[in-house]
VONUNU-886999 format. One line per field, with one value per residue (C-alpha): residue number from 1; chain; y negated, z negated, x. Coordinates in Angstrom, 1 decimal. Each point is the difference from the previous one (the first is absolute). Example, Ala and Ser with C-alpha at 12.3 -4.5 7.8 and 13.67 -1.06 7.14 Angstrom:
BEGIN
badren	c(1|2)
bado	c(A|A)
c2	c(4.5|-3.4)
c3	c(-7.8|0.7)
c1	c(12.3|1.4)
end
This chain:
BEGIN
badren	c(1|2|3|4|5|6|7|8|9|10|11|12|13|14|15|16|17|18|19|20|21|22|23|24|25|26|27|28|29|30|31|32|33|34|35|36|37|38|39|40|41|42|43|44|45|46|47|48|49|50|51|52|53|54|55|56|57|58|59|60|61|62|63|64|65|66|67|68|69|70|71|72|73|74|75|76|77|78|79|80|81|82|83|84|85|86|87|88|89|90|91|92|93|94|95|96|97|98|99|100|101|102|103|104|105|106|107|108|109|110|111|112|113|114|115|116|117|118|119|120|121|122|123|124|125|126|127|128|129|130|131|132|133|134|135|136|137|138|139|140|141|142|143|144|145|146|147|148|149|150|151|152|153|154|155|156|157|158|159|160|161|162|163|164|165|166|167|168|169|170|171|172|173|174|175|176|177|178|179|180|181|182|183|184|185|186|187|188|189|190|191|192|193|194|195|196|197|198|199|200|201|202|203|204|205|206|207|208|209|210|211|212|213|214|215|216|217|218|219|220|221|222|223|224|225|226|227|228|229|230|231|232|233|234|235|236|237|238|239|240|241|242|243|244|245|246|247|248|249|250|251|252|253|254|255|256|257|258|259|260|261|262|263|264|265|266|267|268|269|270|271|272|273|274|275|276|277|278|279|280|281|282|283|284|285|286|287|288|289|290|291|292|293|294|295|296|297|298|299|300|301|302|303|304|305|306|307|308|309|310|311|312|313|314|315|316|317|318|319|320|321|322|323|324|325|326|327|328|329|330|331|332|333|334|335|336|337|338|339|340|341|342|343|344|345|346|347|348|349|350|351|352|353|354|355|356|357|358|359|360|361|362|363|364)
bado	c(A|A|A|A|A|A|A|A|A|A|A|A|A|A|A|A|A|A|A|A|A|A|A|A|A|A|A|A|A|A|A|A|A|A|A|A|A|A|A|A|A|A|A|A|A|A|A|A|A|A|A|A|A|A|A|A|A|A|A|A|A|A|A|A|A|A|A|A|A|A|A|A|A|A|A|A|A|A|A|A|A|A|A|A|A|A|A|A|A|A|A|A|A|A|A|A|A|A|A|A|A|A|A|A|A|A|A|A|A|A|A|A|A|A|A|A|A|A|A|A|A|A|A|A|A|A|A|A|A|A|A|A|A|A|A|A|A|A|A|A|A|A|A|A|A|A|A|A|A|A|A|A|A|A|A|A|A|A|A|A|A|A|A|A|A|A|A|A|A|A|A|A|A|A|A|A|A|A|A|A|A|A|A|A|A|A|A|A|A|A|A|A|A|A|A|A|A|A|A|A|A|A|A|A|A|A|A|A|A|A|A|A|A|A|A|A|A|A|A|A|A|A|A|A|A|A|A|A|A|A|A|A|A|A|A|A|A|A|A|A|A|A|A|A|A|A|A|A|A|A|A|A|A|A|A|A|A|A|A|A|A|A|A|A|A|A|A|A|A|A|A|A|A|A|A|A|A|A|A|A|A|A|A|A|A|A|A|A|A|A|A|A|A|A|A|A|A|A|A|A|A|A|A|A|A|A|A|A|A|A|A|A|A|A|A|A|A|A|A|A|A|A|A|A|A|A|A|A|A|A|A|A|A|A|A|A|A|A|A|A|A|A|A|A|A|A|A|A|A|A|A|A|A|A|A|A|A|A|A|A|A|A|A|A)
c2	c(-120.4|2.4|0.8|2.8|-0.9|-2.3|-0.5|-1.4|-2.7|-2.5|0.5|0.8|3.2|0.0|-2.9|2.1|2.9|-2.4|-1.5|3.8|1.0|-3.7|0.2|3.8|1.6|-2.7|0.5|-2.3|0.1|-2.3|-0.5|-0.5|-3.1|-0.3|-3.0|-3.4|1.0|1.8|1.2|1.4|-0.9|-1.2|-2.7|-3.6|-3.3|-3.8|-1.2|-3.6|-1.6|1.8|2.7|3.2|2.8|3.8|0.1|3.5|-0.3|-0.3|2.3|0.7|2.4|2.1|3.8|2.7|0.9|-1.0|0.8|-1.3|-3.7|0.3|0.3|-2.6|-2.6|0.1|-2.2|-2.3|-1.9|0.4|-2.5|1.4|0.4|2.1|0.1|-0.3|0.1|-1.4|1.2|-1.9|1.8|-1.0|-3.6|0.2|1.0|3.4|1.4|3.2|2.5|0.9|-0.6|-0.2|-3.9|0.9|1.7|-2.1|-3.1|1.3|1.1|-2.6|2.7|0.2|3.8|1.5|2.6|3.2|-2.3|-0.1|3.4|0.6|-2.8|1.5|3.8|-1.4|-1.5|2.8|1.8|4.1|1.1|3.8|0.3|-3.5|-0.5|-3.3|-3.3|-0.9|3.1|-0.4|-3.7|1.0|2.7|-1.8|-3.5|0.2|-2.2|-3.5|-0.3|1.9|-2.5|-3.2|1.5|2.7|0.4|-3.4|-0.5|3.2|-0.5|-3.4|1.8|3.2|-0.8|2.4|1.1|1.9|2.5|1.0|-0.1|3.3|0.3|-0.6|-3.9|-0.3|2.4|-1.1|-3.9|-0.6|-1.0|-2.4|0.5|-2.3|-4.0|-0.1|-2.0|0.4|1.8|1.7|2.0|1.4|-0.7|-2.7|-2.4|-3.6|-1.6|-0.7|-3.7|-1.0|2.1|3.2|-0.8|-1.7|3.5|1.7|-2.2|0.9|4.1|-0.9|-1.9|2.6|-0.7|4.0|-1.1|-1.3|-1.2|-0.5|-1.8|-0.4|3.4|3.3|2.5|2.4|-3.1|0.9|3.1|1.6|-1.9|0.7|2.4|1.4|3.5|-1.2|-2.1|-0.8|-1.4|-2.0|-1.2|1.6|3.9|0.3|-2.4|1.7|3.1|-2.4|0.7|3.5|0.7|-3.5|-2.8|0.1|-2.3|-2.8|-2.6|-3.5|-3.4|-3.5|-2.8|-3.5|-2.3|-3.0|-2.9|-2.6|-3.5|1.5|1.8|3.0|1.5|2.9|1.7|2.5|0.8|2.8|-0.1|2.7|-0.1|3.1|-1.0|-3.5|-1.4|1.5|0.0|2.4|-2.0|-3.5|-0.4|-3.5|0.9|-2.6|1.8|3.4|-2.0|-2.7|-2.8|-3.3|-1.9|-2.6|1.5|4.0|2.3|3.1|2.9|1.3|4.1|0.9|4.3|0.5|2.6|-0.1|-2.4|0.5|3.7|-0.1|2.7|3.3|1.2|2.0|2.8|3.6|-0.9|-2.0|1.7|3.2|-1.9|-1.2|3.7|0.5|-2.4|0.9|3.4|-1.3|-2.6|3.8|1.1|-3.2|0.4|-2.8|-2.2|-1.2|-1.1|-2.3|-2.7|-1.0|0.4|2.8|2.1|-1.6|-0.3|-3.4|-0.6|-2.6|-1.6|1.9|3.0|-1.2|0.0|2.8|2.0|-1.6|0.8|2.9|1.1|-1.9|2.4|3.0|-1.7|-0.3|3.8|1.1)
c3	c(-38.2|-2.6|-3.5|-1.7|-1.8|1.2|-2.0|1.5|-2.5|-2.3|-2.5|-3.5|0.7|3.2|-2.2|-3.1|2.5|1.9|-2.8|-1.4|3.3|0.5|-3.5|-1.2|3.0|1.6|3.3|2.6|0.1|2.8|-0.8|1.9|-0.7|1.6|-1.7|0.3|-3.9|-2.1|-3.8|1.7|-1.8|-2.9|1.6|-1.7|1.6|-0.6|1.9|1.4|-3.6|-1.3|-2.1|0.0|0.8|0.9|3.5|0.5|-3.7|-3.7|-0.8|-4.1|-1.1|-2.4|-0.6|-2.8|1.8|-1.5|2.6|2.5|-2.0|-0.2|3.4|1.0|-3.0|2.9|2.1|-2.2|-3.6|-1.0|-0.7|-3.1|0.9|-1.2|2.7|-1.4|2.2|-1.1|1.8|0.7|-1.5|-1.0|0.6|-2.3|0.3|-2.1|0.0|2.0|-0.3|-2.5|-3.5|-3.5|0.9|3.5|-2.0|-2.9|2.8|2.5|-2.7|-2.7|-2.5|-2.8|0.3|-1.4|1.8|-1.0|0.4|3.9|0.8|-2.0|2.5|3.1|-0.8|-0.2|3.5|1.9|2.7|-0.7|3.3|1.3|2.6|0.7|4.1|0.3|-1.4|-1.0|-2.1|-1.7|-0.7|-1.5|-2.0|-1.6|-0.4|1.0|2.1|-1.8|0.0|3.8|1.5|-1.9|0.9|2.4|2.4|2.5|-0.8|1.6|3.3|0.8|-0.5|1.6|2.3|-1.3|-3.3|-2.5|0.7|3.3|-1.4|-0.9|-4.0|-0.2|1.2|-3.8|-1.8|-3.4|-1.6|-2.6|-3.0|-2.4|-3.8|-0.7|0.4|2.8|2.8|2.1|3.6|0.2|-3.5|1.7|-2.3|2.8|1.7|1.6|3.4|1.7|-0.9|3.2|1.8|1.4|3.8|-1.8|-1.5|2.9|1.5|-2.9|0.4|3.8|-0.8|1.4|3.6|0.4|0.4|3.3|0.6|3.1|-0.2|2.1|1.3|0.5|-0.2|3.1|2.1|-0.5|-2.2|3.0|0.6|-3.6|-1.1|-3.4|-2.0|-2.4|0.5|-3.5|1.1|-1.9|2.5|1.0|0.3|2.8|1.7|-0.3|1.7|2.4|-1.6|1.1|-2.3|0.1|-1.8|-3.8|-1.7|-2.5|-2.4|0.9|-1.7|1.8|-2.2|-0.6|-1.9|-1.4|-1.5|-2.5|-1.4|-3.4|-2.5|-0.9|2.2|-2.3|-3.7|1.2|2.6|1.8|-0.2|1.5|0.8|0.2|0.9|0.9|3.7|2.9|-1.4|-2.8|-1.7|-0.3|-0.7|-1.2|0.6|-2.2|-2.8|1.0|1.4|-2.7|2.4|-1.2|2.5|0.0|2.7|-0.3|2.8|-0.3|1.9|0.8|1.1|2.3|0.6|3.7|2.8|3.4|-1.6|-1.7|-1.3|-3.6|-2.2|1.6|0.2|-2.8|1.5|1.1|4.0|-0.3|-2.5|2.5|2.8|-2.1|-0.5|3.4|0.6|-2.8|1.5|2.6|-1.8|-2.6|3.7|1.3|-0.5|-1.0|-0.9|-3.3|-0.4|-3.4|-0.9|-0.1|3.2|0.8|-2.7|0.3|-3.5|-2.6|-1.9|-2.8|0.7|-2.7|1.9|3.2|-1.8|-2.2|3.9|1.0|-2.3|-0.1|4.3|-0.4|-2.2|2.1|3.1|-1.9|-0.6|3.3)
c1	c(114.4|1.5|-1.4|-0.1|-3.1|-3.0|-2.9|-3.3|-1.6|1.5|-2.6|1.4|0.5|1.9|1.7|0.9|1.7|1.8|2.0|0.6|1.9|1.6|1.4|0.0|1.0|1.6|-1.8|-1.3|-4.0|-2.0|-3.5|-2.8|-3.1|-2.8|-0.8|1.7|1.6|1.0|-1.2|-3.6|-2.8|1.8|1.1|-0.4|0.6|-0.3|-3.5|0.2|-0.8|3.3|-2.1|1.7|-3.2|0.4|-1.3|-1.4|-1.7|1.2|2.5|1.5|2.4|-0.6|1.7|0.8|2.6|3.5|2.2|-2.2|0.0|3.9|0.3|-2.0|1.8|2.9|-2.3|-1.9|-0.1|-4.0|-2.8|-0.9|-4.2|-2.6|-3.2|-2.9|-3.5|-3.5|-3.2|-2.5|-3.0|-3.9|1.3|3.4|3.3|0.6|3.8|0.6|1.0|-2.6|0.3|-1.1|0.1|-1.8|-2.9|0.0|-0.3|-2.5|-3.0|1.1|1.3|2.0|1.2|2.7|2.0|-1.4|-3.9|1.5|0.7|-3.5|-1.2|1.3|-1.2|-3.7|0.3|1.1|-2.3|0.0|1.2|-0.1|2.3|1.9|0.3|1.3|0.9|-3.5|-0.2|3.4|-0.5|-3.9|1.3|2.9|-1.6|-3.5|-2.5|0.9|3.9|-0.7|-2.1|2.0|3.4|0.3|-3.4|0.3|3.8|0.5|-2.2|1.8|3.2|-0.3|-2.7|-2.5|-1.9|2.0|-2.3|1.4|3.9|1.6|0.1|3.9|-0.7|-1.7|1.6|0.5|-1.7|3.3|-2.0|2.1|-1.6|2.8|0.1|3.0|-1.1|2.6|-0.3|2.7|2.1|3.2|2.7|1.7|-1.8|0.3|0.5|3.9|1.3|0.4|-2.7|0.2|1.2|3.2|-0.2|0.4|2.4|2.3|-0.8|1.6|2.8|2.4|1.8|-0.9|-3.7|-0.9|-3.7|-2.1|-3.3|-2.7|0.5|-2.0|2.8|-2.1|1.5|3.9|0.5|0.9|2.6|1.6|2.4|-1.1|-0.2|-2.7|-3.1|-2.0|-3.2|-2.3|-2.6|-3.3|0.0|-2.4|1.4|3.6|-1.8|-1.9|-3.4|-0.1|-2.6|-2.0|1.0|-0.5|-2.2|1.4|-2.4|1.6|-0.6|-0.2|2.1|-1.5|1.9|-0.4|2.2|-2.0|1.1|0.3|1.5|-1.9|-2.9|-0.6|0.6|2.3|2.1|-2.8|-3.5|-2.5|-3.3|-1.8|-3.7|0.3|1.7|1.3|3.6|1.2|2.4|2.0|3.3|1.7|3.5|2.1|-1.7|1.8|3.4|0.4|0.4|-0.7|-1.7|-2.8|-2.3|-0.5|-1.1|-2.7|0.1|-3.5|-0.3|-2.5|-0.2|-0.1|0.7|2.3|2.6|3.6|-0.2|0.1|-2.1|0.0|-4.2|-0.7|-2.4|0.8|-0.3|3.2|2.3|-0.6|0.5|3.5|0.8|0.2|2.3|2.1|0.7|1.2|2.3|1.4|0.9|1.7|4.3|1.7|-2.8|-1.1|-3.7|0.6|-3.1|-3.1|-1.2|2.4|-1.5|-3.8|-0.2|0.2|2.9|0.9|3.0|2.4|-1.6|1.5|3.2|-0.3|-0.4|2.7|2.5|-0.8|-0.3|3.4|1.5|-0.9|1.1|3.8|-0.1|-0.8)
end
């Protein structure tokens, strides 16, 4: 086979350069999937009661980024949706991120804004030197909102107390003196109209883009004529784990369908203190489906299964480094992604990389 570029991943960033070279540079690209389809872990589907769900976890855009928006309009009309999330605290559902509303909820208050930030600056914990996450979370918010909000939430998710996470984990509580309950502010937001693998599909439209599933590309990229690979999959397991195999926080899905129309008051629920699982998610709430039974996704934090939050501690990001000198050394490779980069990224992130690796790639 002949192509002069291959990329490894049909995630949305292996996505976003493939349509650049199909329809900018008119050049054939191949890609490479491991899995069975494309979109990565934005993928949606219709489960067996024909409700649409996100299958690797609920996903929403949201981005300041103009140009980034614009280029994704080409794929998608919009759901118009704000996300909104309620945790489940002392027995009640208070809206996070925290807010005059979240304050004014939890301690049956009636403050006004500049009562809050009063509020707040008698609960912090004087700290000297700040270490880790404990310290940053005591000294902006102190023991209460920590223990409620950030202390157990962060061992089921992480795996371990805050107090053993590097500082940059925690490194700023966003405080809303304002009433805005909304999780997200960017200036766009909402959810594709017909889901985000019909997305994707459009993004590959062009006969330029060939696709191969159920593949590992170590299996047949020797047997492919290219001049420049753009990888998107694991980078330690691009250099064969060389260095040992880096460490990822995973999360084991449980879903749910029930005979009725509404399981919950918004679309995502968390639950910091209480259950083994760290949040719900009713997904006709995000999608807009009408439908008389609705499915709930249930998140359960995990280790040794899909790699999907890079570990937040100094052992791994050095072990990354090391990798990463290897990848500045490698010609005529691209390491683009998530796991290519061992670092998270929102999905106008993805993009924004994207464009932007693309538009070096065209000057070279």
């Amino acid at each position: 086979m002949n192509f002069k570029y291959v990329i490894v991943g049909a995630g949305l960033a292996g996505i976003t350069m493939a349509e650049r070279i199909a329809n900018v540079m008119d050049e054939k690209v191949l890609i490479i999937e491991k899995r069975n389809h494309i979109a990565g872990n934005i993928y949606d589907s219709y489960n067996n009661d024909g409700i649409m769900i996100h299958n690797y976890g609920p996903h929403t855009f949201h981005t300041n980024f103009k140009h980034v928006f614009d280029y994704i309009c080409q794929f998608t009309e919009w759901n118009d949706y704000q996300h909104r999330v309620l945790s489940y605290v002392d027995g009640n559902f208070v809206p996070l991120p925290i807010s005059l509303e979240t304050i004014n909820q939890l301690y049956n208050l009636k403050l006004s804004q500049a009562e809050m930030e009063d509020f707040i600056e008698s609960k912090k914990v004087v700290k000297e030197n700040i270490e880790n996450s404990e310290d940053v979370v005591l000294s902006q918010a102190g023991q209460d909102i920590y223990d409620k909000f950030f202390k157990y939430f962060t061992i089921k998710q992480w795996g371990v107390s805050p107090k053993e996470l590097d500082k940059t984990v925690i490194s700023r509580i966003p405080f809303r003196t304002n009433r805005d309950t909304r999780y997200f502010t960017d200036k766009y937001q909402g959810n594709p109209k017909h889901g985000y693998t019909k997305m994707c599909e459009n993004m590959l439209r062009s006969k330029k883009i060939k696709i191969l599933l159920n593949t590992d590309y170590k299996e047949i990229i020797s047997d492919i004529k290219y001049d420049v690979l753009i990888y998107t999959g694991p980078i330690d397991y691009y250099f064969d784990y060389e260095f040992g195999e880096l460490l990822y926080r995973s999360i084991d899905f449980k879903f749910e369908t029930y005979d009725m129309n509404s399981y919950q008051p918004t679309a995502s629920t968390r639950y910091p203190k209480d259950y083994d699982y760290t949040r719900i998610t009713e997904f006709k709430k995000m999608t807009g489906q009408k439908h008389q039974k609705t499915t709930i996704l249930k998140e359960y934090p995990c280790f040794g299964k899909e790699p999907y939050y890079p570990y937040p501690t100094s052992e791994w990001k050095n072990m990354y480094e090391k990798y990463k000198a290897k990848a500045d050394l490698e010609k005529n490779t691209i390491f683009l992604g998530r796991l290519a980069e061992y670092k998270y990224y929102d999905m106008d992130d993805v993009i924004a990389k994207a464009l932007e690796c693309f538009e070096k790639l065209k000057e070279d």
